[in-house]
mmCIF file of the N, C-alpha and C atoms, coordinates in Angstrom:
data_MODEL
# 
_entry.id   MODEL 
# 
loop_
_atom_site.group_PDB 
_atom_site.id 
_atom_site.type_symbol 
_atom_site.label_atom_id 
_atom_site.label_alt_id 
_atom_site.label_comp_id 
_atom_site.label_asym_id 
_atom_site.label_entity_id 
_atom_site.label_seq_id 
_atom_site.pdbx_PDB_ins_code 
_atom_site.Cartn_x 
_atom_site.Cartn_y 
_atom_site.Cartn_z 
_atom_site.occupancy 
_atom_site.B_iso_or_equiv 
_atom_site.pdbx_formal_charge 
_atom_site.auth_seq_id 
_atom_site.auth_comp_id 
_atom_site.auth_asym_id 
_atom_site.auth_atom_id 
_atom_site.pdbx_PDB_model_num 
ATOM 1   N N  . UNK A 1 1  ? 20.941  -2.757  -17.129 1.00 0.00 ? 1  UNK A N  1 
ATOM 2   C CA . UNK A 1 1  ? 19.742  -2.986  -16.350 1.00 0.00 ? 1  UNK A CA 1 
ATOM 3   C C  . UNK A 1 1  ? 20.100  -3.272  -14.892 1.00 0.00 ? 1  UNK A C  1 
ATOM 4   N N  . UNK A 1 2  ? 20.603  -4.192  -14.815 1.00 0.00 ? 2  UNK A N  1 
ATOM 5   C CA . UNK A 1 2  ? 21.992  -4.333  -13.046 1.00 0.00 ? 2  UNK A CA 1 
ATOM 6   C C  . UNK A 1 2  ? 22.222  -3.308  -12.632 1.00 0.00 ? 2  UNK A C  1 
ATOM 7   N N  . UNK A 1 3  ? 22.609  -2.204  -13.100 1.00 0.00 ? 3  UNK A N  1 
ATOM 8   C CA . UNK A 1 3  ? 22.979  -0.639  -12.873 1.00 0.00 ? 3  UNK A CA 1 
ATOM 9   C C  . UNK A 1 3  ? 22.090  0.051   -12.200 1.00 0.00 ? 3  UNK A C  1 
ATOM 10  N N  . UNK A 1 4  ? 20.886  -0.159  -13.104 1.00 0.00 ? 4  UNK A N  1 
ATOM 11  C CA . UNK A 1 4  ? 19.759  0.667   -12.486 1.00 0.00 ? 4  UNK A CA 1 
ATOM 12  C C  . UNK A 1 4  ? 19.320  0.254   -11.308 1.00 0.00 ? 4  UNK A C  1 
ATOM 13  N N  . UNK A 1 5  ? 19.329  -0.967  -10.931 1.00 0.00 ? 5  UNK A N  1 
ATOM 14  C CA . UNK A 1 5  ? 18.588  -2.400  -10.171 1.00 0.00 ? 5  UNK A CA 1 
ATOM 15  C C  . UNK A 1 5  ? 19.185  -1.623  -8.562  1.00 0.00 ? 5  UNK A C  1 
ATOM 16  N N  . UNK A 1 6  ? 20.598  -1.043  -8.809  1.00 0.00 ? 6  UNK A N  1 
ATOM 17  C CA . UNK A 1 6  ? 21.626  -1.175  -7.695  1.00 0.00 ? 6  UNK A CA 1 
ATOM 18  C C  . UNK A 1 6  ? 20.888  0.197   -7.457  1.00 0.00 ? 6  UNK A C  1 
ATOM 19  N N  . UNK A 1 7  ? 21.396  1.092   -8.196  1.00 0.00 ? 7  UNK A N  1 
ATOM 20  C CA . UNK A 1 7  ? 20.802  2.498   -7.800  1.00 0.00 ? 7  UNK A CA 1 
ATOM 21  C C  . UNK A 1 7  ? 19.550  2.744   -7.523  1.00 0.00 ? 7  UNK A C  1 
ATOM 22  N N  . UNK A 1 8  ? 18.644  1.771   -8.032  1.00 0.00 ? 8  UNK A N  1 
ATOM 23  C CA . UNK A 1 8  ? 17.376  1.812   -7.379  1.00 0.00 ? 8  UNK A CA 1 
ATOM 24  C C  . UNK A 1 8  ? 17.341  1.505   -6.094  1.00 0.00 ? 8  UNK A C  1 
ATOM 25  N N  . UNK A 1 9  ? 18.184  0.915   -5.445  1.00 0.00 ? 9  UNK A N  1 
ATOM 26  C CA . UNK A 1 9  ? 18.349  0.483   -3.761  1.00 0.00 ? 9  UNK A CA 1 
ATOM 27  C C  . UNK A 1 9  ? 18.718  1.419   -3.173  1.00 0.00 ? 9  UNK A C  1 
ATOM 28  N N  . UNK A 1 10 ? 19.282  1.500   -3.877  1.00 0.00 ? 10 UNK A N  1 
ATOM 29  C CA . UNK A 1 10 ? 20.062  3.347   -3.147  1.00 0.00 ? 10 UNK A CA 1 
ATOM 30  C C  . UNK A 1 10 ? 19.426  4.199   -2.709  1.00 0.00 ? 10 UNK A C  1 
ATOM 31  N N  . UNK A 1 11 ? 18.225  4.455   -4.072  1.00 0.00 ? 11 UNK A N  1 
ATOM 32  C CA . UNK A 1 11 ? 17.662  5.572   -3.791  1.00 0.00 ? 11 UNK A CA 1 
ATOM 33  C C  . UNK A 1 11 ? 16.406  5.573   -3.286  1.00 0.00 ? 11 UNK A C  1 
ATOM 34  N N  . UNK A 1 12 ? 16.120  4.195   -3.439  1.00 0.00 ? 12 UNK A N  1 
ATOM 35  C CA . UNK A 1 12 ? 14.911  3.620   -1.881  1.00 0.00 ? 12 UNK A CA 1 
ATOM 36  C C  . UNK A 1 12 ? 14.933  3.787   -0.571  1.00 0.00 ? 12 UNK A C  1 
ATOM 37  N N  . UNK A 1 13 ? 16.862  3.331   -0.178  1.00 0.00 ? 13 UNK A N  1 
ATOM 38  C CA . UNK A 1 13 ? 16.855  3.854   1.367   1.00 0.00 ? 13 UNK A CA 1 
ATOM 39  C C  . UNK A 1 13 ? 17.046  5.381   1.841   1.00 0.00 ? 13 UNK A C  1 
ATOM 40  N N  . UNK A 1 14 ? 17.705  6.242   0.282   1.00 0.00 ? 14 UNK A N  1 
ATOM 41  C CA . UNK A 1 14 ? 17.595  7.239   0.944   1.00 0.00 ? 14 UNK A CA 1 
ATOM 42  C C  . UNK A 1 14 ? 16.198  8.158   0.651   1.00 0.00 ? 14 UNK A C  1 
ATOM 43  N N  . UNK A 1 15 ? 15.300  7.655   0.214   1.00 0.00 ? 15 UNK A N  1 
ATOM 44  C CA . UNK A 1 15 ? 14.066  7.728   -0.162  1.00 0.00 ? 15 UNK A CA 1 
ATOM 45  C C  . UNK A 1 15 ? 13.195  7.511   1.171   1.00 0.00 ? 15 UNK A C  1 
ATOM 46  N N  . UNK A 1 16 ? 13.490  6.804   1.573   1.00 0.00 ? 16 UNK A N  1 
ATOM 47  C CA . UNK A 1 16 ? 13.276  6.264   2.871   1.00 0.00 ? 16 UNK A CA 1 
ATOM 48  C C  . UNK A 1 16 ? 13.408  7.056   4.245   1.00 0.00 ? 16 UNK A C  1 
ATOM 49  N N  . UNK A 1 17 ? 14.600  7.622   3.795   1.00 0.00 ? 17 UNK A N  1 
ATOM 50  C CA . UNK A 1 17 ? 15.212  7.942   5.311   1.00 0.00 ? 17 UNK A CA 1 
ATOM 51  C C  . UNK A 1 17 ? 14.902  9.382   4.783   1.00 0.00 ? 17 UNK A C  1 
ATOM 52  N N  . UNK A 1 18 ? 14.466  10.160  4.229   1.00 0.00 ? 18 UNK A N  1 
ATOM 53  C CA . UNK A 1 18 ? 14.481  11.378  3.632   1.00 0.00 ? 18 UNK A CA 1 
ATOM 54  C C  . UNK A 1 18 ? 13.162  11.965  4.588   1.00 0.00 ? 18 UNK A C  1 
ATOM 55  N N  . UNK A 1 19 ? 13.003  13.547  5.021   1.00 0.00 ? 19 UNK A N  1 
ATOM 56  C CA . UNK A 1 19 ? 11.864  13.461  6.445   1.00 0.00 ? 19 UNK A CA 1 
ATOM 57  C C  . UNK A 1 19 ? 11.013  14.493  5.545   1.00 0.00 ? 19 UNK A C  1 
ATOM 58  N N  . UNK A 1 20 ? 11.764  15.092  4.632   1.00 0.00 ? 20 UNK A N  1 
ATOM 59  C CA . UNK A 1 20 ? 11.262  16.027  4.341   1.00 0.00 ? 20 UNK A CA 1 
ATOM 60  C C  . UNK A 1 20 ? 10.297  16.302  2.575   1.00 0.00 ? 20 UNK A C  1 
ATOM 61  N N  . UNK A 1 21 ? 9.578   16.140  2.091   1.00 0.00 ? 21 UNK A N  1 
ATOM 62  C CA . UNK A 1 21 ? 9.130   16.714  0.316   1.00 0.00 ? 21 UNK A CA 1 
ATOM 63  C C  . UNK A 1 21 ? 10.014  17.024  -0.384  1.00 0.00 ? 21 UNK A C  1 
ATOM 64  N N  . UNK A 1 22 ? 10.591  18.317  0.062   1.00 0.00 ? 22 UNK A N  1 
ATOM 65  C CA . UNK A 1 22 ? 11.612  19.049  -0.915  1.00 0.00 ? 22 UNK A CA 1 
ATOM 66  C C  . UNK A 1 22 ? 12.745  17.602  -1.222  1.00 0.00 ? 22 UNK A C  1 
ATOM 67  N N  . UNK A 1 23 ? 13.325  17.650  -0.131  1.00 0.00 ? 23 UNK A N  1 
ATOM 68  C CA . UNK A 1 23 ? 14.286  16.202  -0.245  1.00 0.00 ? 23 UNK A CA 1 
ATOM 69  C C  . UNK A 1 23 ? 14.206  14.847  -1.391  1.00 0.00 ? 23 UNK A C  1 
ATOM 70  N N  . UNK A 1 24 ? 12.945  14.345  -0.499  1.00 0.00 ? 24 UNK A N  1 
ATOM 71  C CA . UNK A 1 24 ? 12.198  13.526  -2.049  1.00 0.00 ? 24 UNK A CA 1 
ATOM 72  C C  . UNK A 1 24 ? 11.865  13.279  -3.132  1.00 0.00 ? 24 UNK A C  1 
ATOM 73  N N  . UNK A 1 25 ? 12.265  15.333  -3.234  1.00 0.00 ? 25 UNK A N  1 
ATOM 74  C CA . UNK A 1 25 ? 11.617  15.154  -4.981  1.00 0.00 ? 25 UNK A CA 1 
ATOM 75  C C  . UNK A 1 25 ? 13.319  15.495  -5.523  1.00 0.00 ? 25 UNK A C  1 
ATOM 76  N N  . UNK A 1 26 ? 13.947  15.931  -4.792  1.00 0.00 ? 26 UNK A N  1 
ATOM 77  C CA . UNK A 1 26 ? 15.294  16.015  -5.235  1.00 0.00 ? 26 UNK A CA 1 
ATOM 78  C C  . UNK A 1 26 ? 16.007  14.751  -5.762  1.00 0.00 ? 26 UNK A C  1 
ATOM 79  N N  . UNK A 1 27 ? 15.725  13.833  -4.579  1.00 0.00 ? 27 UNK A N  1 
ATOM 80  C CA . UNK A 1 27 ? 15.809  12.602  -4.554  1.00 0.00 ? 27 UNK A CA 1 
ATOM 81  C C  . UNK A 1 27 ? 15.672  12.033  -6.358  1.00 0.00 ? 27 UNK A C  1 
ATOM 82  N N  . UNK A 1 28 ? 13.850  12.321  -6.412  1.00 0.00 ? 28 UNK A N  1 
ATOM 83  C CA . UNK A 1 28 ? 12.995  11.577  -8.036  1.00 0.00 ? 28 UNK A CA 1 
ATOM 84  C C  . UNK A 1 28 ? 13.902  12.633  -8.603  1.00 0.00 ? 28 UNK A C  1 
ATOM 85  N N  . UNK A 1 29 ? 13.959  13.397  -8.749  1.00 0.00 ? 29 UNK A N  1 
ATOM 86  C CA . UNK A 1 29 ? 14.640  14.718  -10.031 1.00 0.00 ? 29 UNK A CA 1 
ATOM 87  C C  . UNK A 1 29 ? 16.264  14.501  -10.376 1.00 0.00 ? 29 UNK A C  1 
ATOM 88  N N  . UNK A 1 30 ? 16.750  13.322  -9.379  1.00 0.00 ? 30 UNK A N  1 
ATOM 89  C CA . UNK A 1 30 ? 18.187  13.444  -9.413  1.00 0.00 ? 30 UNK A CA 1 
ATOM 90  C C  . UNK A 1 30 ? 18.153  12.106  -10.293 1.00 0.00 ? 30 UNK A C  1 
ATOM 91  N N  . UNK A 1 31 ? 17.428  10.941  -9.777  1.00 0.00 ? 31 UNK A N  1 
ATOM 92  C CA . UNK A 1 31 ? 17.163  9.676   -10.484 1.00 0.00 ? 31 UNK A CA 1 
ATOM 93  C C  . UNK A 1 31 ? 16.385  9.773   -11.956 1.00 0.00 ? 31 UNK A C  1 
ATOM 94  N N  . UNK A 1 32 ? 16.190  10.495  -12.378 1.00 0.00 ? 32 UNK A N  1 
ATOM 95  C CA . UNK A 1 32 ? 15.072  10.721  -13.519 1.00 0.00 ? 32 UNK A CA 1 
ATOM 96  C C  . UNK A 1 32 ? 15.894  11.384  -14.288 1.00 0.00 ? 32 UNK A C  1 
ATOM 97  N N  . UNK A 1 33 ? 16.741  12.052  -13.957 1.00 0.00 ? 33 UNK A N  1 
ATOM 98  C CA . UNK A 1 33 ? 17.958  12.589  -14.936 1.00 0.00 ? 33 UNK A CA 1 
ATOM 99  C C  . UNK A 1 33 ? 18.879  12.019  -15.025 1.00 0.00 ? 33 UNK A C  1 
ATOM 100 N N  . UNK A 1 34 ? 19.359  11.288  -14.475 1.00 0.00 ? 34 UNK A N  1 
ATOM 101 C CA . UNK A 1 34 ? 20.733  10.130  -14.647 1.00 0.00 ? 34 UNK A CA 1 
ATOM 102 C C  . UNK A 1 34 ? 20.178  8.845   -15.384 1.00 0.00 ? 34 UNK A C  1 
ATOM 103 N N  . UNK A 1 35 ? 18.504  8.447   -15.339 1.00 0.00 ? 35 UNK A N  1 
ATOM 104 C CA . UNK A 1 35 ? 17.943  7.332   -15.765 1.00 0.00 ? 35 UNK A CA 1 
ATOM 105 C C  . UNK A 1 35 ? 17.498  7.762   -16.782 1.00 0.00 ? 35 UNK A C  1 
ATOM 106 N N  . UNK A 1 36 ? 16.660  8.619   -17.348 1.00 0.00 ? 36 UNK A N  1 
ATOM 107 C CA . UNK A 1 36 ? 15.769  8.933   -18.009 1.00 0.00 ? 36 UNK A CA 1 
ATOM 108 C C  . UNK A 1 36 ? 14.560  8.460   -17.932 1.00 0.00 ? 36 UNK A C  1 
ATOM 109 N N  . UNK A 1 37 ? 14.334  7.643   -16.398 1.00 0.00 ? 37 UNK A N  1 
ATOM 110 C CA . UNK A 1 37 ? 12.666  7.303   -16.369 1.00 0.00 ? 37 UNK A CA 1 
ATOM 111 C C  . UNK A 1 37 ? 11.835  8.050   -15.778 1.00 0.00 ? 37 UNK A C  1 
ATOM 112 N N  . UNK A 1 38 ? 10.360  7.474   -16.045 1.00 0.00 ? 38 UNK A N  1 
ATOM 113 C CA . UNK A 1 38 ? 9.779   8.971   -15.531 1.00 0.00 ? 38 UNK A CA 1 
ATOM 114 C C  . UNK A 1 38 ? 9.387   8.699   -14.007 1.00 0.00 ? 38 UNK A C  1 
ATOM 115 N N  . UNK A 1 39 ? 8.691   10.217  -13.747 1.00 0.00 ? 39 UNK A N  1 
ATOM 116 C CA . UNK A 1 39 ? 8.759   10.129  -12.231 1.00 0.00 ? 39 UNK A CA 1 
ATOM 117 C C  . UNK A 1 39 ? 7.667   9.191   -11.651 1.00 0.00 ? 39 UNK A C  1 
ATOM 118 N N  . UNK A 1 40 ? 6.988   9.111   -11.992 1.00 0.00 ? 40 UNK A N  1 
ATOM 119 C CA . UNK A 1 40 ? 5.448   8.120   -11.737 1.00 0.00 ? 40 UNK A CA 1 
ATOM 120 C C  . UNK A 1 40 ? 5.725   6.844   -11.665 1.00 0.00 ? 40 UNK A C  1 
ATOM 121 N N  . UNK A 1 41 ? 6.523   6.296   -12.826 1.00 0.00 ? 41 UNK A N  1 
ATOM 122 C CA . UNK A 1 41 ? 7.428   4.428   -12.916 1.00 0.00 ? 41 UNK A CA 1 
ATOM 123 C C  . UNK A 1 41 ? 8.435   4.831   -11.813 1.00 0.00 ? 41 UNK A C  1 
ATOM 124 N N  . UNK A 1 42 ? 9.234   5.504   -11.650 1.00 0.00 ? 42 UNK A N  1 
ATOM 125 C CA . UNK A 1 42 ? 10.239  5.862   -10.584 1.00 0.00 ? 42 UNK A CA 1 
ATOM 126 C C  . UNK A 1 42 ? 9.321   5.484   -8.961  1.00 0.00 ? 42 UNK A C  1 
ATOM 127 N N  . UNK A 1 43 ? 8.595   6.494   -8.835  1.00 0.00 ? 43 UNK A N  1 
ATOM 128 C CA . UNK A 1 43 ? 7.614   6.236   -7.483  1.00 0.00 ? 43 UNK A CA 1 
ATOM 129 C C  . UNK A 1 43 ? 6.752   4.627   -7.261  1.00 0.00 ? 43 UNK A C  1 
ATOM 130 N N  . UNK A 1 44 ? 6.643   4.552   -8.478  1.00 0.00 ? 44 UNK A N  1 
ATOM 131 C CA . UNK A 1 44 ? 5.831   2.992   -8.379  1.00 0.00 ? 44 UNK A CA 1 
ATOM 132 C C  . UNK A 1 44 ? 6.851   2.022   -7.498  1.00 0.00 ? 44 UNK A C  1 
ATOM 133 N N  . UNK A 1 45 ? 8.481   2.138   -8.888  1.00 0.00 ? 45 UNK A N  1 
ATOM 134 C CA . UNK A 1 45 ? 9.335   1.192   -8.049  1.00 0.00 ? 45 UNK A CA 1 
ATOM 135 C C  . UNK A 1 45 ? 9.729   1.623   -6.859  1.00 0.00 ? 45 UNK A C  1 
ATOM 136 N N  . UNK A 1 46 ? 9.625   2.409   -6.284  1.00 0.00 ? 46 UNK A N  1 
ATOM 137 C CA . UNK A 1 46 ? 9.807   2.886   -4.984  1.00 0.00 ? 46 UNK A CA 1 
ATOM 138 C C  . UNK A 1 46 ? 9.136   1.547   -3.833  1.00 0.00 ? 46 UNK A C  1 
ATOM 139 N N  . UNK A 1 47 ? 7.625   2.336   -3.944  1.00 0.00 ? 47 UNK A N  1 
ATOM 140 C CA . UNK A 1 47 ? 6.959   1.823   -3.305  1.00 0.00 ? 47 UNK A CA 1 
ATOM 141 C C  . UNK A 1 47 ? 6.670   0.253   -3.351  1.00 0.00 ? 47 UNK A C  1 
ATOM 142 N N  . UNK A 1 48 ? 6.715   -0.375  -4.887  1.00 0.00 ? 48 UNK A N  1 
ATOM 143 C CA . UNK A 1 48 ? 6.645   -1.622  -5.192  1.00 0.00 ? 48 UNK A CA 1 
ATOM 144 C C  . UNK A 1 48 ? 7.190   -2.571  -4.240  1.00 0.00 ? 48 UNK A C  1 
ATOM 145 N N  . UNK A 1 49 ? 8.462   -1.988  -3.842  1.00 0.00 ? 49 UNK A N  1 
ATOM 146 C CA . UNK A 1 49 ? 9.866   -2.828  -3.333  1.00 0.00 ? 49 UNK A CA 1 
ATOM 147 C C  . UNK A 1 49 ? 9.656   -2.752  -1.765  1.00 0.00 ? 49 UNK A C  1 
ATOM 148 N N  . UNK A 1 50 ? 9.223   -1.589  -0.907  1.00 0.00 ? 50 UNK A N  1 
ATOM 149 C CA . UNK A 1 50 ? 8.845   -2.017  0.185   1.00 0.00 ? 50 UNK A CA 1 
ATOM 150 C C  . UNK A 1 50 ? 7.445   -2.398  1.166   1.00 0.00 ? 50 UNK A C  1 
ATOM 151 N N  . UNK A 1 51 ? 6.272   -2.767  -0.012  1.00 0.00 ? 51 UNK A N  1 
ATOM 152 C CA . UNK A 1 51 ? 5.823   -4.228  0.190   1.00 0.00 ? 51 UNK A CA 1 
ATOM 153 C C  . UNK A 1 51 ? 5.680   -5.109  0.065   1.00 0.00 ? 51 UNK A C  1 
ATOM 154 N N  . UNK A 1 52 ? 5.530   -6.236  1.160   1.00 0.00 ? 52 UNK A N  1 
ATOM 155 C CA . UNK A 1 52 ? 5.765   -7.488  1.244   1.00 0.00 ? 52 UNK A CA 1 
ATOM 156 C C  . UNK A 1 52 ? 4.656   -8.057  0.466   1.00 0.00 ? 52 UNK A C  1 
ATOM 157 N N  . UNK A 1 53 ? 5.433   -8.674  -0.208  1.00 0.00 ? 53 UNK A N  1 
ATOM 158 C CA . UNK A 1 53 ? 4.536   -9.786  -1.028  1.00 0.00 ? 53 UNK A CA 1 
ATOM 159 C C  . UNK A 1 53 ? 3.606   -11.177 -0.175  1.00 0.00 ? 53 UNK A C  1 
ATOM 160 N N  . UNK A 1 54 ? 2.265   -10.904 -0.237  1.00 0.00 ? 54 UNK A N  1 
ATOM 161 C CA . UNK A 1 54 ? 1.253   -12.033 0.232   1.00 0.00 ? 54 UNK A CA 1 
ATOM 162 C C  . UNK A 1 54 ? 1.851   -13.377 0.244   1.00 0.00 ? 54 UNK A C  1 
ATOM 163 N N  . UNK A 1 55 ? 1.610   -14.352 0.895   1.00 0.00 ? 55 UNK A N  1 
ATOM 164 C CA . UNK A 1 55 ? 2.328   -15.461 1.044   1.00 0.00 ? 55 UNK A CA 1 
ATOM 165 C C  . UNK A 1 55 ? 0.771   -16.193 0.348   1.00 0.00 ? 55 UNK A C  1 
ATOM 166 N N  . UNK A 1 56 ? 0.954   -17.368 -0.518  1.00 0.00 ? 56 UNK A N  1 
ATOM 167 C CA . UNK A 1 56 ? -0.199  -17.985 -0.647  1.00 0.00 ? 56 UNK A CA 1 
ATOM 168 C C  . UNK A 1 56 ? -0.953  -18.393 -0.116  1.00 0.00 ? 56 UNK A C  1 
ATOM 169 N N  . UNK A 1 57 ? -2.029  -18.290 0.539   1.00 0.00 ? 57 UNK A N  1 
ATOM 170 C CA . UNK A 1 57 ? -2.665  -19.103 1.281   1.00 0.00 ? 57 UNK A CA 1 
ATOM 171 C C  . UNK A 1 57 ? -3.734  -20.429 0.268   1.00 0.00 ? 57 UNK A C  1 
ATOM 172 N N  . UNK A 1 58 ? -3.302  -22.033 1.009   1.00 0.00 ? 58 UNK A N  1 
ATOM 173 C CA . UNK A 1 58 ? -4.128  -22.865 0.672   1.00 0.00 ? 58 UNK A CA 1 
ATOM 174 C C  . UNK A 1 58 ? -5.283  -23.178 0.955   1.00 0.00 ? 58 UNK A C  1 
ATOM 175 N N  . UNK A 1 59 ? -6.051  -23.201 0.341   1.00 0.00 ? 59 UNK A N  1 
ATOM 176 C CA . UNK A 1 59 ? -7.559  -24.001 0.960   1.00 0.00 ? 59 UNK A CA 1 
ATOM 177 C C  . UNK A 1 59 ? -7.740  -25.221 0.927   1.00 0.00 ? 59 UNK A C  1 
ATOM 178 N N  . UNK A 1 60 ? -8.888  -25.303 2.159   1.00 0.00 ? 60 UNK A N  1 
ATOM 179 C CA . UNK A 1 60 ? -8.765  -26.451 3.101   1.00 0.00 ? 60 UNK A CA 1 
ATOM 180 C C  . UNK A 1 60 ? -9.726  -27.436 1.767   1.00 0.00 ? 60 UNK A C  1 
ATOM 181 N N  . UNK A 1 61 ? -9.479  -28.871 2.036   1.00 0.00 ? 61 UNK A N  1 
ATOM 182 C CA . UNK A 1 61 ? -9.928  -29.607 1.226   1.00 0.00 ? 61 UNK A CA 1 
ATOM 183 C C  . UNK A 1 61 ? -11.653 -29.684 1.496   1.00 0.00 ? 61 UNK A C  1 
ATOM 184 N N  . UNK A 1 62 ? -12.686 -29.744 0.373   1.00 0.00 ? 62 UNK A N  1 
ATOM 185 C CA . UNK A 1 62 ? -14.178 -29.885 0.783   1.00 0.00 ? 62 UNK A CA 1 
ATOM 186 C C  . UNK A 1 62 ? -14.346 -31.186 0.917   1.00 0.00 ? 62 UNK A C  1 
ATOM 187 N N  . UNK A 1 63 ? -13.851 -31.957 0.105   1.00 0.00 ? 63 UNK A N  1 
ATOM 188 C CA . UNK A 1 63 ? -14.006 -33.755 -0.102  1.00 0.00 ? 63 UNK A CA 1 
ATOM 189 C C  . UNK A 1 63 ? -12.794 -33.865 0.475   1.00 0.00 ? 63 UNK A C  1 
ATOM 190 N N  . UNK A 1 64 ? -13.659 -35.366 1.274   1.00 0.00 ? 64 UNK A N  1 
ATOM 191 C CA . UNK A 1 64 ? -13.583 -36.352 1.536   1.00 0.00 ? 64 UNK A CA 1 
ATOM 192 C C  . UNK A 1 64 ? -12.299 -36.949 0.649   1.00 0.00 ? 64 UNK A C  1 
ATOM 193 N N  . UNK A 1 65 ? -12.268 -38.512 1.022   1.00 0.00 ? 65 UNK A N  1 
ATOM 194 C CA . UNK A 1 65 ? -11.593 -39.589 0.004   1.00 0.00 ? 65 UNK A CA 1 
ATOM 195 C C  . UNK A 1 65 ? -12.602 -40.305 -1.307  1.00 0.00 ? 65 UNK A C  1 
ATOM 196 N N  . UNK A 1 66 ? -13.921 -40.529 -0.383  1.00 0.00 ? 66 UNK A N  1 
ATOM 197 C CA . UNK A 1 66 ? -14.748 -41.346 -0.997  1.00 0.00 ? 66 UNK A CA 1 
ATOM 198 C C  . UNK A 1 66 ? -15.404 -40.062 -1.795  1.00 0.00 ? 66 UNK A C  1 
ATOM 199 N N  . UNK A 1 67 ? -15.462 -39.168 -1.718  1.00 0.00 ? 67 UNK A N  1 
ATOM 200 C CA . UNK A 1 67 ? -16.062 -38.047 -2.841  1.00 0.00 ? 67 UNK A CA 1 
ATOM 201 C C  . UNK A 1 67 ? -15.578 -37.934 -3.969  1.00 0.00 ? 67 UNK A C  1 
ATOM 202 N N  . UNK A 1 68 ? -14.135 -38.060 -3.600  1.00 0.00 ? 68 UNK A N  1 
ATOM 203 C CA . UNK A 1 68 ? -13.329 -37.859 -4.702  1.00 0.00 ? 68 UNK A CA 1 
ATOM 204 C C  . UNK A 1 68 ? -12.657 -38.605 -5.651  1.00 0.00 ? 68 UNK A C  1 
ATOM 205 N N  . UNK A 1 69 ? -13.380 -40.501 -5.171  1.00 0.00 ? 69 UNK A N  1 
ATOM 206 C CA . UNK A 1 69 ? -12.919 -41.312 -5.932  1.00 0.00 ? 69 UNK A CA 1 
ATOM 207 C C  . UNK A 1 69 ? -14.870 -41.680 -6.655  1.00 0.00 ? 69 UNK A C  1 
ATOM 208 N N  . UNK A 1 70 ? -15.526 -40.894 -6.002  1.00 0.00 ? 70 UNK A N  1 
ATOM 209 C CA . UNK A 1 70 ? -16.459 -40.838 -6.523  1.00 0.00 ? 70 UNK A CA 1 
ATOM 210 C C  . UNK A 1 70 ? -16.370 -39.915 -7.911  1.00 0.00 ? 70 UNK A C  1 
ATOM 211 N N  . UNK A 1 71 ? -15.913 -38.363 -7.799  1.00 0.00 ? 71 UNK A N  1 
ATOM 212 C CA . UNK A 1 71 ? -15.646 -37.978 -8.660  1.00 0.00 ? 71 UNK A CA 1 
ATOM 213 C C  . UNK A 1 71 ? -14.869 -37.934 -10.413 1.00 0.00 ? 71 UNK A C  1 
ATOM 214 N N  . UNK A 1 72 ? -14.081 -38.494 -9.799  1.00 0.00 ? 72 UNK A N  1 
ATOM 215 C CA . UNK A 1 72 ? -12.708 -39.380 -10.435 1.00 0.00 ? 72 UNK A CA 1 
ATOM 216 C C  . UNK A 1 72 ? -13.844 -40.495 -11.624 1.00 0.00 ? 72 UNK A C  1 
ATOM 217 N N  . UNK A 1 73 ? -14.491 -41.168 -10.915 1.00 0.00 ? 73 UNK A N  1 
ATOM 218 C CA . UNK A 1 73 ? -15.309 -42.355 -11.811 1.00 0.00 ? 73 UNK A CA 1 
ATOM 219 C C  . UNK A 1 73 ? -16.305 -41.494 -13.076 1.00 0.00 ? 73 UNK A C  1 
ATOM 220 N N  . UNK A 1 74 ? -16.833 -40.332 -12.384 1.00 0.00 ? 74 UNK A N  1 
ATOM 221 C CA . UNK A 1 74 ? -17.621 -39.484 -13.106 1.00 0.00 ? 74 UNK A CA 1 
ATOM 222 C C  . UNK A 1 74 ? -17.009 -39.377 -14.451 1.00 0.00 ? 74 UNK A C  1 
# 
């Protein structure tokens, strides 16, 4: 699974740097025969990996102190 993990980097940057279609699919057709995965899960992890994952955003508190020791008693 490490194996694949590595060659999947590989074939992201040159996935990446590739200008042309023909190239790209050479690219999926070369990885899909050495892996045996298919081309669609192949393209997903492609793309998966170069976007950035959302950072959480927190929300702001509605209560107060006294709301919430009001609540608390409830």
């Amino acid at each position: 699974m490490h194996s694949k993990n590595e060659y999947l980097k590989v074939i992201r940057e040159r996935y990446s740097l590739a200008r042309t279609r023909k190239k790209k699919t050479l690219l999926l057709d070369e990885y899909c025969s050495n892996t045996g995965q298919s081309r669609k899960y192949i393209i997903w992890k492609i793309h998966r990996g170069s976007i950035k994952t959302k950072q959480l955003k927190r929300r702001k508190e509605q209560y107060d102190g006294q709301v919430k020791a009001a609540l608390v008693k409830v």
